[in-house]
C-alpha positions as semicolon CSV with decimal commas, in nm:
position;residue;x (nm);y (nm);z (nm)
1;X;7,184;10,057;10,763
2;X;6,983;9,737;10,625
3;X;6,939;9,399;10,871
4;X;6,952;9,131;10,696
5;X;6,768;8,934;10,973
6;X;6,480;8,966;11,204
7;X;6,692;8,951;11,530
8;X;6,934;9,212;11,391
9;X;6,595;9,424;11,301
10;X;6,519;9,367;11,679
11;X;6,876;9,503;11,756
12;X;6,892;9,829;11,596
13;X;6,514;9,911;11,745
14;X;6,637;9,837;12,054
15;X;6,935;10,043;11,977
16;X;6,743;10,380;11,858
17;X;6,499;10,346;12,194
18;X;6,784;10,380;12,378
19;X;6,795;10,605;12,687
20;X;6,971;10,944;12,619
21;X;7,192;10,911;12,918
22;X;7,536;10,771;12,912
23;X;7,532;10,432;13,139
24;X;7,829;10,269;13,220
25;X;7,884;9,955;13,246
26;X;7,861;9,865;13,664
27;X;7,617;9,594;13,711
28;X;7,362;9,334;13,509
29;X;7,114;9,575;13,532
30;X;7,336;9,840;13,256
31;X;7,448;9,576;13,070
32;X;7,137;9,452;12,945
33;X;7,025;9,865;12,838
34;X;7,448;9,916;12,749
35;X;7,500;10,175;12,445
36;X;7,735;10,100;12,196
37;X;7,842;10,290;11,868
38;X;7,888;10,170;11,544
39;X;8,141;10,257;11,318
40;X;8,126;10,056;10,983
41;X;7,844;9,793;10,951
42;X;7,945;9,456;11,170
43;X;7,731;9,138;11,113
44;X;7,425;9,077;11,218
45;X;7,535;8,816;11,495
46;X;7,746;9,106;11,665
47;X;7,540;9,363;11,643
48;X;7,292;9,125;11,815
49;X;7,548;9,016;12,086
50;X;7,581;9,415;12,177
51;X;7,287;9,565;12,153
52;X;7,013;9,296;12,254
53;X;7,214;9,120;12,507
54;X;7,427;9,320;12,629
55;X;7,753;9,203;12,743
56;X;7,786;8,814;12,664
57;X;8,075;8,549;12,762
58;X;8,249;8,674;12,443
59;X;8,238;9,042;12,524
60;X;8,374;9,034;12,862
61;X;8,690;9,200;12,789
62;X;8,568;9,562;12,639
63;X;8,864;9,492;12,419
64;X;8,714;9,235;12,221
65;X;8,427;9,493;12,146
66;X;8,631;9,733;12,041
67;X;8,816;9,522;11,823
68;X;8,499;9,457;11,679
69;X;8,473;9,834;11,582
70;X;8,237;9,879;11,856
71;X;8,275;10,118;12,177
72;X;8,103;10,116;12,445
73;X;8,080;10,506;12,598
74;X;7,866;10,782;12,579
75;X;7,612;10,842;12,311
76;X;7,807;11,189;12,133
77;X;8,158;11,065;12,163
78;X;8,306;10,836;11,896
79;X;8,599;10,571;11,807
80;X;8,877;10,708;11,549
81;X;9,061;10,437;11,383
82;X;9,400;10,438;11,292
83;X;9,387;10,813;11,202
84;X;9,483;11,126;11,439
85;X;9,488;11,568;11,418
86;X;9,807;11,669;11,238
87;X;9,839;11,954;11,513
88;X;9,813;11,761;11,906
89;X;9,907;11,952;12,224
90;X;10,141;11,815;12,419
91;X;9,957;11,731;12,769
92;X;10,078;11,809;13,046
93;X;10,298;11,535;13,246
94;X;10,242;11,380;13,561
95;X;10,540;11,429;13,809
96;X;10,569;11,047;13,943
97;X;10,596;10,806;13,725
98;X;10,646;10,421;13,714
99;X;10,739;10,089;13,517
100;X;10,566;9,800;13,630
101;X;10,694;9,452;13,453
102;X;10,505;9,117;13,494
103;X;10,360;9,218;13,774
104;X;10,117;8,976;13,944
105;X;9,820;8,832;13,716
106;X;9,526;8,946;13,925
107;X;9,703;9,307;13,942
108;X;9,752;9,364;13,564
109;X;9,387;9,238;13,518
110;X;9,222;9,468;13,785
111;X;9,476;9,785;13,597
112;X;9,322;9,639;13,266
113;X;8,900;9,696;13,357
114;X;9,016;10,002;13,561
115;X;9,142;10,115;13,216
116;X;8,857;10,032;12,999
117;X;8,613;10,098;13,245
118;X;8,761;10,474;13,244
119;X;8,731;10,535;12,902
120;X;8,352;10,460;12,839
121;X;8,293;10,801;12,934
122;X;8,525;10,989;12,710
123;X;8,433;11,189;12,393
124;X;8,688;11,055;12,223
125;X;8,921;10,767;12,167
126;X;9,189;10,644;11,909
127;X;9,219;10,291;11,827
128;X;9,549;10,157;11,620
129;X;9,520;9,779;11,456
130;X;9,716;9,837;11,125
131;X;10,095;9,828;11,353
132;X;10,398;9,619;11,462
133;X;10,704;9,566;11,674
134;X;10,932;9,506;11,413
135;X;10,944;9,560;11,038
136;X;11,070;9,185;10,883
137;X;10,863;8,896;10,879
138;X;11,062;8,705;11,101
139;X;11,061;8,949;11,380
140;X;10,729;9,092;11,402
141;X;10,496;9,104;11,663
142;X;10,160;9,291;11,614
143;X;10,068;9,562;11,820
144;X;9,721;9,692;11,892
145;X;9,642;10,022;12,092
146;X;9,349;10,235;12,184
147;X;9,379;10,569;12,373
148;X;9,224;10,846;12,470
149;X;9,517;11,063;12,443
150;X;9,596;11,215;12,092
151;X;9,955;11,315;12,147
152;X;10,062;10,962;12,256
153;X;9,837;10,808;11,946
154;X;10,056;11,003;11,682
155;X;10,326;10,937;11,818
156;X;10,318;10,572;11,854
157;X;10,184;10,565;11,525
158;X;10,480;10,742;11,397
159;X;10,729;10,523;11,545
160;X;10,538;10,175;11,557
161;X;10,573;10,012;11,145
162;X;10,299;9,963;10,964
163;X;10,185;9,593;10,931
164;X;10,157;9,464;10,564
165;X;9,778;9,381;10,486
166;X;9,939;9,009;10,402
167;X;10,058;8,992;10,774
168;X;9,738;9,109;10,943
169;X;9,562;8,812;11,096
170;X;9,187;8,765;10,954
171;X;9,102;8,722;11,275
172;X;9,162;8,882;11,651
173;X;9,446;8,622;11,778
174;X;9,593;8,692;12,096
175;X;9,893;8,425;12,067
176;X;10,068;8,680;11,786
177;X;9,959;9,087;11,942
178;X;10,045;9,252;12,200
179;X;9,783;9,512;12,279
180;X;9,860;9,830;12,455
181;X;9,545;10,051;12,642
182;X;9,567;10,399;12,755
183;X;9,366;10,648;12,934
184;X;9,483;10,970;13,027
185;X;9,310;11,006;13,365
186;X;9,509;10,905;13,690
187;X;9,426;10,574;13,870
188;X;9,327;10,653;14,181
189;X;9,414;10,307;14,340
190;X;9,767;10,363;14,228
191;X;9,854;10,533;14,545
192;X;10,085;10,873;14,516
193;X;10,158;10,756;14,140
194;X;10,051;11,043;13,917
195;X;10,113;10,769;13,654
196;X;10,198;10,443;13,539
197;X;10,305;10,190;13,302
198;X;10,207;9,764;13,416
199;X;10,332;9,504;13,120
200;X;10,366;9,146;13,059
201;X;10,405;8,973;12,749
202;X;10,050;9,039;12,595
203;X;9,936;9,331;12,731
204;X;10,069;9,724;12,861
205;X;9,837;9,915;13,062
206;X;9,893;10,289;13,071
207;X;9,735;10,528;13,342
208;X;9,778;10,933;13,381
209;X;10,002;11,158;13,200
210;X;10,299;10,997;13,073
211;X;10,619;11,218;13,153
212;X;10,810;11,073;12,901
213;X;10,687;10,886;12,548
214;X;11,036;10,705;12,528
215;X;11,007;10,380;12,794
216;X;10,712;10,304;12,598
217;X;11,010;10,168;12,322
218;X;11,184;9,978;12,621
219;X;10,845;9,827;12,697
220;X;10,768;9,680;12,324
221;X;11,103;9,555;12,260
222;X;11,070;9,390;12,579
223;X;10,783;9,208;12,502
224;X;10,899;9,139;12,130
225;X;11,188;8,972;12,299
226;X;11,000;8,759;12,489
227;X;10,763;8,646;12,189
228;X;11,027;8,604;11,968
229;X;11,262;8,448;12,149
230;X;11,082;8,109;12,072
231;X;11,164;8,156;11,664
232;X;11,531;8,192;11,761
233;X;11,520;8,563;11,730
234;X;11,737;8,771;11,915
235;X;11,641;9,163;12,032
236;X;11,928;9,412;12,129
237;X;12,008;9,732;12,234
238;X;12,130;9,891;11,892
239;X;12,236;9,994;11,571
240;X;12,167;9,900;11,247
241;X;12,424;10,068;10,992
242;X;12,531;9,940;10,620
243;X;12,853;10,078;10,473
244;X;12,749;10,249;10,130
245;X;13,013;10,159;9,865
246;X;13,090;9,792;10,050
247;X;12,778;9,667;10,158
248;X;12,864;9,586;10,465
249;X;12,639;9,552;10,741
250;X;12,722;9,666;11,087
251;X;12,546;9,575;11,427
252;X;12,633;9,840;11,639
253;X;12,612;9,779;12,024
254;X;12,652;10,069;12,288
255;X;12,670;10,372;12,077
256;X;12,738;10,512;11,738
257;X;13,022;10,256;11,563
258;X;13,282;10,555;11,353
259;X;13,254;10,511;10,964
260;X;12,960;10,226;10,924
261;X;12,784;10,445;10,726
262;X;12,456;10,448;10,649
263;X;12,162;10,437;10,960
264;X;11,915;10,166;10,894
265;X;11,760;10,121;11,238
266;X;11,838;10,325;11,589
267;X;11,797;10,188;11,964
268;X;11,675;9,833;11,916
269;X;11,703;9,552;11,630
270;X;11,577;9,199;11,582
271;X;11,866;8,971;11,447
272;X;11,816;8,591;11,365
273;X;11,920;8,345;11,069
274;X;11,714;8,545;10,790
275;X;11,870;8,889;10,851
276;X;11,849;9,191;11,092
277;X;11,612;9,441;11,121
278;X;11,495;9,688;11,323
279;X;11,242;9,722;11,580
280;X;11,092;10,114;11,536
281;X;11,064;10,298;11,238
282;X;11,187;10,627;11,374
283;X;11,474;10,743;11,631
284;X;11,308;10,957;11,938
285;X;11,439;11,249;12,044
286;X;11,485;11,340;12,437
287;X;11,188;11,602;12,377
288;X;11,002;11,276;12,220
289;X;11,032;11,419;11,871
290;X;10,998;11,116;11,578
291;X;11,294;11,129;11,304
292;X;11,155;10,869;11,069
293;X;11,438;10,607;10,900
294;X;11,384;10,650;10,510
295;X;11,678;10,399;10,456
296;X;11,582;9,963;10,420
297;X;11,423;9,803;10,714
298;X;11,575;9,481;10,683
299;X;11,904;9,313;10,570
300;X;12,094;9,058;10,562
301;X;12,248;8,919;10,859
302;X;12,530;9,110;10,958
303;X;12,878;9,087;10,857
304;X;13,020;9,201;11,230
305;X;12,899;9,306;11,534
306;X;13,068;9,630;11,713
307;X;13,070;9,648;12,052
308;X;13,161;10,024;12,181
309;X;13,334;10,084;12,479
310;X;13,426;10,459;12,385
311;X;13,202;10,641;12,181
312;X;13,487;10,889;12,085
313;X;13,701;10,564;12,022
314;X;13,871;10,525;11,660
315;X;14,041;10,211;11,658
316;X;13,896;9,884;11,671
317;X;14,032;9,523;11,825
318;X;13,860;9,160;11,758
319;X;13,661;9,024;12,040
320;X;13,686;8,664;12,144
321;X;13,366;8,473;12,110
322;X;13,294;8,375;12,465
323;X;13,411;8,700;12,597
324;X;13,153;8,830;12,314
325;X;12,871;8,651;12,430
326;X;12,892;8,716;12,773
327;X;12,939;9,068;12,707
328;X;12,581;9,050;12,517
329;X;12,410;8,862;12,740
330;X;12,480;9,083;13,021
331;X;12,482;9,434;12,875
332;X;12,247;9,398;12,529
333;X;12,044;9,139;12,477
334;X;11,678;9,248;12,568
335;X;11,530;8,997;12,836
336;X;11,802;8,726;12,774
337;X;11,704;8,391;12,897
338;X;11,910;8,038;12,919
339;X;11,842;8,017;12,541
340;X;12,026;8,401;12,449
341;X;12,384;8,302;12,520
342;X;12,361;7,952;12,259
343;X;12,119;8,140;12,002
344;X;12,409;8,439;12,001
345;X;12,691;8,167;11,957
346;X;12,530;7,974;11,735
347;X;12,418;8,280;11,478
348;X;12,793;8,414;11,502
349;X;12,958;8,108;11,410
350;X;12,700;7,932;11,105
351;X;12,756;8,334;10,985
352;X;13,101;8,350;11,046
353;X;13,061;8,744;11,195
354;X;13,314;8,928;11,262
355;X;13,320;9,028;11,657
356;X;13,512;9,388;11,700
357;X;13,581;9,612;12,019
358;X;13,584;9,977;11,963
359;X;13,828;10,165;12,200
């Protein structure tokens, strides 16, 4: 590794002399001797941040280190990025479990440094940047995720899309991702909770063994529907399925519509003026086994909306608008709001969709 200054010169001496024992991060004292490893070469400003100074204003948040490609832990354990073992064990789960949304500020912040603080001391941690919530342009919201667990990091990045290099942001901008932190040891503040997930609209905090992979999906669409709810895009509880020889497009509420043919998205979609799309880009099993979707991501906005009040039902019967909307507002629309009720009539009627009941 070359410096290309004198200061950075200073850094990586510093860095080499370092003491052989892993120090974490607990007073002013450790932060001025704190190890760090690279992966990559940074510039020369950040390496001198890190190394020379420790922790500065600007690397508060561990976070922002590691989004720098820099984490802070012991000296043999290392950072993989966006990469994970084709064979994981399944850990084993933890037998209380609980979903935690918006809680208090202060709370989710105090979850967040328990979290980081936790993993300096692991051998070895996986860090996502390349994903989204959401596949179209209009309804994407980045997502950013580091854990120490192996079996949740392949399979969030089997089920989370991959964000287009044109989307990615050139720099870290916490407005447009949502970042999501995980360690796999229990929180030992959390009272009898063997494990946990805390969310608002920027951040999930993970703790323990996770008994189930699946509310992790409730959780991002959740906070996709907040963000995007500002662009005038809507997030539901459904189907996306396209009729093969028509071209029809189906948005299928409640269950699995009877001859829409072809599956395009499963559990959640994003639907707004420019088309729908869908959310994930695989359905989840109950054993929280990833079937990917090979079919389109994205189409055009929908030519009618199904609501299903029998899954075994064959016949269908047109829904009144009003009736319609309240019916989505209260049963499918993820974290309506004042605005979901308007948005919904107002896409239905500039697209003239057909509304449908199916009995």
């Amino acid at each position: 590794m070359q410096a290309r200054s004198a200061a950075a010169r200073t850094a990586v001496q510093a860095y080499v002399a370092r003491s052989a024992l892993p120090v974490r991060c607990s007073s002013v004292e450790t932060e001025k001797t704190i190890l760090a490893r690279l992966n990559g070469r940074p510039q020369d400003e950040d390496m001198v941040a890190v190394l020379t100074n420790g922790m500065d204003k600007q690397f508060r948040d561990r976070w922002a280190a590691v989004r720098r490609n820099v984490i802070l832990t012991s000296p043999d354990s290392k950072i993989v990025r966006n990469q994970v073992e084709d064979e994981v064990a399944k850990p084993t789960p933890g037998k209380t479990f609980k979903v935690l949304a918006n809680p208090r500020a202060d709370i989710l912040v105090d979850a967040n440094t328990a979290c980081l603080q936790d993993m300096i001391g692991k051998k070895k941690v996986y860090f996502f940047d390349a994903l989204s919530v959401g596949v179209a342009k209009f309804a994407r919201v980045k997502v950013d995720f580091v854990t120490d667990d192996a079996y949740l990091a392949k399979f969030l990045s089997q089920v989370l899309p991959r964000t287009p290099r044109s989307a990615t942001p050139a720099s870290f901008q916490p407005k447009t991702t949502a970042l999501f932190l995980h360690s796999s040891t229990k929180d030992e503040q959390a009272g009898g909770l063997d494990s946990y997930l805390m969310y608002d609209s920027k951040t999930v905090v993970a703790r323990g063994s996770l008994p189930k992979l699946s509310p992790l999906l409730d959780v991002f669409a959740d906070i996709a529907a907040q963000r995007l709810s500002a662009c005038e895009v809507l997030v539901a509880r459904g189907d996306i399925r396209r009729d093969e020889k028509s071209g029809s497009v189906s948005l299928v509420l409640g269950g699995d519509a009877k001859g829409t043919g072809e599956l395009h998205g499963v559990r959640y979609a994003a639907f707004a003026a420019s088309g729908v799309s869908r959310l994930f880009e695989g359905s989840v099993s109950d054993k929280d086994e990833v079937s990917a979707l090979s079919a389109r991501s994205s189409l055009p906005v929908p030519n009618r909306i199904v609501f299903v009040s029998n899954k075994d039902g064959k016949s269908t019967k047109p829904v009144e608008l009003e009736a319609a909307k309240k019916l989505f507002v209260e049963k499918f629309a993820v974290a309506p709001s004042e605005k979901t009720g308007p948005l919904f009539e107002k896409l239905v009627q500039a697209n003239k969709i057909e509304l449908v009941s199916q009995e």
